[in-house]
C-alpha positions as CSV (number, residue, x, y, z in Angstrom):
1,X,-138.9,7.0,-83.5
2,X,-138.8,3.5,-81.9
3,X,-137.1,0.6,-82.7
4,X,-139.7,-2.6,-82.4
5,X,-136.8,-5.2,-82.6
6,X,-134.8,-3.9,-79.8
7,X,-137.5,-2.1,-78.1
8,X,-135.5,0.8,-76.8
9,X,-136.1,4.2,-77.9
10,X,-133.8,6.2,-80.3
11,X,-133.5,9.8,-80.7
12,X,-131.5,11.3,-83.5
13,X,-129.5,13.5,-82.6
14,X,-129.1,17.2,-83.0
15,X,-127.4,18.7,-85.6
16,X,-124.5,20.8,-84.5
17,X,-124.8,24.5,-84.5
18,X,-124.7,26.4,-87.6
19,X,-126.3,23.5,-90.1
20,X,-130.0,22.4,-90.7
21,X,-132.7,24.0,-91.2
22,X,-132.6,26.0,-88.2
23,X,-128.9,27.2,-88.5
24,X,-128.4,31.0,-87.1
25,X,-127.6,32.5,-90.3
26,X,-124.9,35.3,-88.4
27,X,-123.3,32.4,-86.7
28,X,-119.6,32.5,-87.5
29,X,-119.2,30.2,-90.3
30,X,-115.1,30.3,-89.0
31,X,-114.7,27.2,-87.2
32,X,-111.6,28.5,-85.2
33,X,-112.4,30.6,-82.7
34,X,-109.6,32.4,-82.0
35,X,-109.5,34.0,-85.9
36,X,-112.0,37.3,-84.8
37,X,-110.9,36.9,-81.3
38,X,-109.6,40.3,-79.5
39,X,-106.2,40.6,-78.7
40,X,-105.0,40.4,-75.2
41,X,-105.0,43.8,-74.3
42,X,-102.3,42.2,-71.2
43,X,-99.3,40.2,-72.8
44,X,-99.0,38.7,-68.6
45,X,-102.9,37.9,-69.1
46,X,-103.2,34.5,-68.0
47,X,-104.9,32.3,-70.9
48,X,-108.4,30.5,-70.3
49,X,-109.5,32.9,-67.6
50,X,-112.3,35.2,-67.6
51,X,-115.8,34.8,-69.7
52,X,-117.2,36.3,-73.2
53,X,-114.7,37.3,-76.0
54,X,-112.6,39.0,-73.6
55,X,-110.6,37.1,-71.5
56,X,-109.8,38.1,-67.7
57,X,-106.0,39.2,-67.1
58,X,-104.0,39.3,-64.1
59,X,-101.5,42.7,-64.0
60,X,-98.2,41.2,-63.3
61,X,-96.7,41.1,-60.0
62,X,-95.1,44.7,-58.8
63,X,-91.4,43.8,-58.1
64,X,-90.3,44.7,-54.2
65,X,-87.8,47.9,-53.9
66,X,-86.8,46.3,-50.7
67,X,-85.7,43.0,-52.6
68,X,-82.9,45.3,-54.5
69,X,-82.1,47.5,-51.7
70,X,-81.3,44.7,-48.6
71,X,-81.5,46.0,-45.3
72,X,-78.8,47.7,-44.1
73,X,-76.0,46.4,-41.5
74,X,-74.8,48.0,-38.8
75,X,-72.0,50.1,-40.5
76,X,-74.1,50.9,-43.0
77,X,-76.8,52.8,-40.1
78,X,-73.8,54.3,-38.8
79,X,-73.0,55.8,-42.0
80,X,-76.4,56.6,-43.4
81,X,-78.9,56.3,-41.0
82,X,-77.7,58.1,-37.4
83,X,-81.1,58.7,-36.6
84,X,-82.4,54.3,-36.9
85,X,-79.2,54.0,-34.7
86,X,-80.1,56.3,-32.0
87,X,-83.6,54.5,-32.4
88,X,-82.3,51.5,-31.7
89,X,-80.2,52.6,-28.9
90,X,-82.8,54.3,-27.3
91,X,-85.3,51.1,-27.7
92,X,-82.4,48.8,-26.9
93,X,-83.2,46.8,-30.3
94,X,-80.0,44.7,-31.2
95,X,-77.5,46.7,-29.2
96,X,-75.1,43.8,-29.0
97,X,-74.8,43.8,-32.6
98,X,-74.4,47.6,-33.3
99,X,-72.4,48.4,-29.9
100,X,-69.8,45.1,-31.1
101,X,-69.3,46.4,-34.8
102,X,-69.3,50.7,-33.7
103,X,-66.5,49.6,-31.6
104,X,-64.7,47.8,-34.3
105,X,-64.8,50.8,-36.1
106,X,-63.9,52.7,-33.9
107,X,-60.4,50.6,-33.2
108,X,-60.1,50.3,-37.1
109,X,-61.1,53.8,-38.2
110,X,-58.4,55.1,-35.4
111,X,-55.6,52.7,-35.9
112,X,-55.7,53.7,-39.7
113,X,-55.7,57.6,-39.4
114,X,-53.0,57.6,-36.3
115,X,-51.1,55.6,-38.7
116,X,-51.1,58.3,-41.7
117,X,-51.0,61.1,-38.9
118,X,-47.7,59.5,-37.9
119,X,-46.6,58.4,-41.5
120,X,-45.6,63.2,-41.6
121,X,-42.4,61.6,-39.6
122,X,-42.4,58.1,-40.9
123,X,-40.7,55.0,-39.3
124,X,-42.1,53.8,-35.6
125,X,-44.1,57.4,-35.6
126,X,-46.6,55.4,-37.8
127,X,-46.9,52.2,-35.4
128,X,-47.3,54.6,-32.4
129,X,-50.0,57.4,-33.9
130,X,-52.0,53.7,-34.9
131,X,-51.4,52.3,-31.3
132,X,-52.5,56.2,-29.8
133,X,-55.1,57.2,-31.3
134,X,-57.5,54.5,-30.0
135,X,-56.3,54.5,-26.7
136,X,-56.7,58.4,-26.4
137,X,-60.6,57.9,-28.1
138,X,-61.3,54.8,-26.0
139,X,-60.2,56.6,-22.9
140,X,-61.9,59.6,-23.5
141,X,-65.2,57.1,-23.6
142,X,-64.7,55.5,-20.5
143,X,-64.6,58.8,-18.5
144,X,-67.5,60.4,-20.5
145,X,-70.0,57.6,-20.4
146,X,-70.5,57.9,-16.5
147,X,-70.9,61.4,-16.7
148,X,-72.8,61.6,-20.0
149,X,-75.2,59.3,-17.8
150,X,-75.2,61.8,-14.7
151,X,-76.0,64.6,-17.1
152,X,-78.8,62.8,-18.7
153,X,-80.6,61.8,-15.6
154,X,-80.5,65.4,-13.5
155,X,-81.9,66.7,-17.2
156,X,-85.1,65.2,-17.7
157,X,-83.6,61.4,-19.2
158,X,-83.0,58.8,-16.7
159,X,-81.6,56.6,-19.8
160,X,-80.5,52.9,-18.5
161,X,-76.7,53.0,-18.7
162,X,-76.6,50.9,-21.1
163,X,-78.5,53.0,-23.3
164,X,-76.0,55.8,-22.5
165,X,-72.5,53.3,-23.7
166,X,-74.5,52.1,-26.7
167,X,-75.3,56.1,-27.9
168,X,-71.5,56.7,-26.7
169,X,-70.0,54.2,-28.2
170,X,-72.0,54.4,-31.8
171,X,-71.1,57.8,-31.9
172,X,-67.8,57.4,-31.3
173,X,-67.3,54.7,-33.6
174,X,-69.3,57.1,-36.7
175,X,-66.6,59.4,-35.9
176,X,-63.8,56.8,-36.4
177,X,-65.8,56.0,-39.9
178,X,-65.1,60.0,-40.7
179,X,-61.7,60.0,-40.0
180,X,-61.3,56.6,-42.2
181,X,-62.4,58.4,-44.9
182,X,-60.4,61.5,-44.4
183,X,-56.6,59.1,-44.2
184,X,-56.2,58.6,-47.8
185,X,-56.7,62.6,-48.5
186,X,-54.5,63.1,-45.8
187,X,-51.8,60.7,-46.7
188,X,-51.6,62.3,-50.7
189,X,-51.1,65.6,-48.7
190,X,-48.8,64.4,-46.6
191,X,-47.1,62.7,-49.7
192,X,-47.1,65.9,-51.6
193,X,-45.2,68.0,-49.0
194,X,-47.7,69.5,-46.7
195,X,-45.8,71.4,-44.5
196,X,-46.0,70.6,-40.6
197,X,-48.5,73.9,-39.5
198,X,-50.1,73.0,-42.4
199,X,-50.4,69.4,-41.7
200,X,-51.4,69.9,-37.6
201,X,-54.4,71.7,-39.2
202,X,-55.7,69.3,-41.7
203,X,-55.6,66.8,-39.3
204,X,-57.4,69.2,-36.6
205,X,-59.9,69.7,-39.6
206,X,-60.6,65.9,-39.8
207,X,-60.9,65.4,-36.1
208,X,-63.7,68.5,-36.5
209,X,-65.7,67.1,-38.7
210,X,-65.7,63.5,-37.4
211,X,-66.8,65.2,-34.2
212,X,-69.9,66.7,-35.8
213,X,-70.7,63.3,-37.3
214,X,-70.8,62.1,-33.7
215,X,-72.7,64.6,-32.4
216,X,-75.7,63.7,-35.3
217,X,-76.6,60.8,-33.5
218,X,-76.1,62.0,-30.0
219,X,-78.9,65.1,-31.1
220,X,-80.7,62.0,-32.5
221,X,-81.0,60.4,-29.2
222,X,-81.9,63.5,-27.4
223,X,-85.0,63.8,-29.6
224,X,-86.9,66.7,-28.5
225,X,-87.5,66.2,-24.7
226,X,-86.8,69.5,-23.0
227,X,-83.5,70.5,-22.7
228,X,-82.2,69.5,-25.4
229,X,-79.7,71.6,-25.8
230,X,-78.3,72.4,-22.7
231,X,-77.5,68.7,-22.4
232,X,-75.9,68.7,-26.2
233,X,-73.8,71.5,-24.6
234,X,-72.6,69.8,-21.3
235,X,-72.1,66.6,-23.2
236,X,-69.9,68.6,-26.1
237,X,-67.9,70.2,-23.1
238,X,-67.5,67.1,-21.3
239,X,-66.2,65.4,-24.3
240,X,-63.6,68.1,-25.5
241,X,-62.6,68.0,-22.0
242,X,-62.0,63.9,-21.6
243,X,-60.3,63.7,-24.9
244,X,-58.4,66.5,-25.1
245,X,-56.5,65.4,-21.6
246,X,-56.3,61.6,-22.6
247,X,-54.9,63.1,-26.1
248,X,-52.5,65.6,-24.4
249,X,-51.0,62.5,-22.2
250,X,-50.2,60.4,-24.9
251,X,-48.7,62.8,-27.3
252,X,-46.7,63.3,-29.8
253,X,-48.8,62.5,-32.7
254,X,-47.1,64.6,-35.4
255,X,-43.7,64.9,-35.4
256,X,-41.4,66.7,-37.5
257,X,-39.2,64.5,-40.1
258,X,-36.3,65.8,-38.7
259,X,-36.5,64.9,-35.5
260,X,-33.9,62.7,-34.5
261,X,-35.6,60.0,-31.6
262,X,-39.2,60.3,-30.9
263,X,-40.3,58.7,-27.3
264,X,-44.1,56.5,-27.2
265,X,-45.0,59.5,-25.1
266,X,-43.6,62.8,-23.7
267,X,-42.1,63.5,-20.6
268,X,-45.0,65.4,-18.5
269,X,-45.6,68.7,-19.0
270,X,-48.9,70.1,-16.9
271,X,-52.2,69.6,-18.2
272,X,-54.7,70.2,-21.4
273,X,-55.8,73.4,-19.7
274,X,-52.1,74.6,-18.8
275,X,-51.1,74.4,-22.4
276,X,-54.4,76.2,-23.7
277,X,-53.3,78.9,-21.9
278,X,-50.0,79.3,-22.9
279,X,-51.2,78.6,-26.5
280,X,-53.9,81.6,-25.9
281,X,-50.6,84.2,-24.3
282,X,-48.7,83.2,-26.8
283,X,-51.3,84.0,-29.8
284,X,-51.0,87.3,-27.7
285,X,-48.1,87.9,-27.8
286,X,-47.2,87.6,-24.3
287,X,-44.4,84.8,-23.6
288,X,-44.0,84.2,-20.7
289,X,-39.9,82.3,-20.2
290,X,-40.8,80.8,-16.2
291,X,-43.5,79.1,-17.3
292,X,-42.5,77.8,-20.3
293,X,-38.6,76.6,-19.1
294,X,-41.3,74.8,-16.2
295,X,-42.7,72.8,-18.6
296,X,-39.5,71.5,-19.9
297,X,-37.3,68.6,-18.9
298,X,-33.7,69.0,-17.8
299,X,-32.0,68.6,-21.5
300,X,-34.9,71.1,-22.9
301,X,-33.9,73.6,-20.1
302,X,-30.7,73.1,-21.4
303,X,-31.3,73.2,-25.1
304,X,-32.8,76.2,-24.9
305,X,-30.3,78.3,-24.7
306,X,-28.0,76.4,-27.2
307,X,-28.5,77.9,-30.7
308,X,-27.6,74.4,-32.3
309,X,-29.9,72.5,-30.7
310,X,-31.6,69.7,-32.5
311,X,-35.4,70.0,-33.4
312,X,-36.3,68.0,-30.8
313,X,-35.8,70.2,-28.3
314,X,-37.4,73.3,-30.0
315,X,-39.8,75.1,-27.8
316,X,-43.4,75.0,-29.1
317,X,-44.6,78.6,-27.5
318,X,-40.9,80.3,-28.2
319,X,-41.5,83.9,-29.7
320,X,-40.4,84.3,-33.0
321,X,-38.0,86.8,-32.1
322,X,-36.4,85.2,-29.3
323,X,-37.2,87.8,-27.1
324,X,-39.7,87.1,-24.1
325,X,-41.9,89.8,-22.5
């Protein structure tokens, strides 16, 4: 239809959908489309998305395990993980890091049980087992290292040496976590009147199992190169050799609460090796009186054959009967 006046063209417009003539007779006479809609099968669908009656949804997002679980610090791989730490050691991947904080707890772990080791006597016995027992361990370290390194090479692993002090050293300091975890059971027994034989052996238990703590990451770092064993062995030997001298030197650790004075160290008296054979004559029963006056000092000697002498001065390999064979 045109209009003459303005002479522009009209056009009327359609009628909307659903009216007229031509209406769809199934058209939904609803107006609001969301009335016959299908529910949103996803309640973290995101609205508007997707085509036809069925709108497109997004699954919602999977939350990260790692998120709640951080990664773990060095103390925690020393605990937990031995075999990431002997990983790390062996790919020299942050050794500063773990070497700095293993020997931290190895000083810490130490100090605390020489301190309840000494606490059996009580007074400066406590200061000196937490002054000791580091210095034995850290000694024991500085002689093994070089020969844990020597051992390694003519064996099949020509490991850097820095790669042998940081496998050393993190062992040593997973040990030192062990035996922090033993003091407070040690202390209540100690507290509760654990007698002295009694006491010597828990405290020989502890340092047992903090060994075989150590040696999880040392098998670690062997991995499964030939010879695996052999070198285990000659390390285990080496290291019960080291510490046990270093530990023998600066004894007494446990004392007996009667004794009167107790020195920073004893007088010397042989070897590691001398006393693990009298210990072995003496379980035995073969005492032998030369050998073991030797290994006293003058006032020992002299003590011996006093009946009231103080503790201090009591013989460690005496028979029970008095009478040596």
């Amino acid at each position: 239809m045109s209009d003459s006046k303005s002479g522009s063209s009209w056009t009327a417009p359609h009628p909307p959908s659903g009216t007229g003539t031509n209406a769809n007779p199934n058209a939904n006479p609803n107006p609001n489309p969301n009335v016959n809609a299908s529910p949103n099968p996803n309640p973290h669908a995101s609205p508007g998305t997707g085509t036809g009656t069925h709108p497109a949804f997004t699954a919602p997002p999977v939350e990260d395990d790692d998120a709640s679980h951080p990664a773990l610090g060095p103390i925690g791989l020393l605990l937990r993980n031995p075999g990431e730490v002997a990983r790390r050691c062996l790919d020299e991947e942050d050794l500063r890091a773990l070497t700095l904080a293993s020997l931290a707890a190895l000083i810490l772990g130490a100090a605390v049980f020489g301190g309840v080791v000494g606490s059996f006597r009580g007074g400066v016995q406590i200061a000196y087992g937490a002054t000791k027992v580091p210095l034995a361990m850290l000694a024991a370290l500085v002689v093994c290292v070089p020969a844990f390194h020597a051992i390694a090479a003519s064996l099949g692993r020509p490991w850097p040496l820095r790669t042998v002090i940081a496998l050393t050293v993190t062992a040593a300091g997973r040990a030192a976590l062990v035996l922090l975890a033993f003091a407070p059971v040690l202390w209540l027994a100690y507290d509760l009147g654990l007698g002295y034989h009694a006491a010597a052996l828990a405290a020989t238990l502890a340092y047992v199992v903090a060994g075989l703590a150590a040696l999880g990451i040392l098998l670690r770092g062997l991995g499964g190169a030939p010879h695996k064993l052999t070198t285990a062995a000659a390390f285990v030997m080496v290291f019960l050799a080291a510490a046990g001298q270093t530990g023998w030197m600066l004894r007494p650790y446990l004392v007996r609460p009667r004794t009167e004075e107790v020195p920073f160290v004893r007088a010397r008296e042989g070897g590691f090796g001398d006393a693990l054979v009298v210990s072995a004559r003496s379980a035995l029963g073969v005492y032998d009186r030369a050998r073991d006056v030797a290994s006293e000092s003058v006032s020992s000697e002299r003590a011996l054959d006093d009946p009231t002498a103080p503790a201090q001065y009591e013989h460690p390999y005496s028979p029970p009967d008095g009478v040596y064979r």
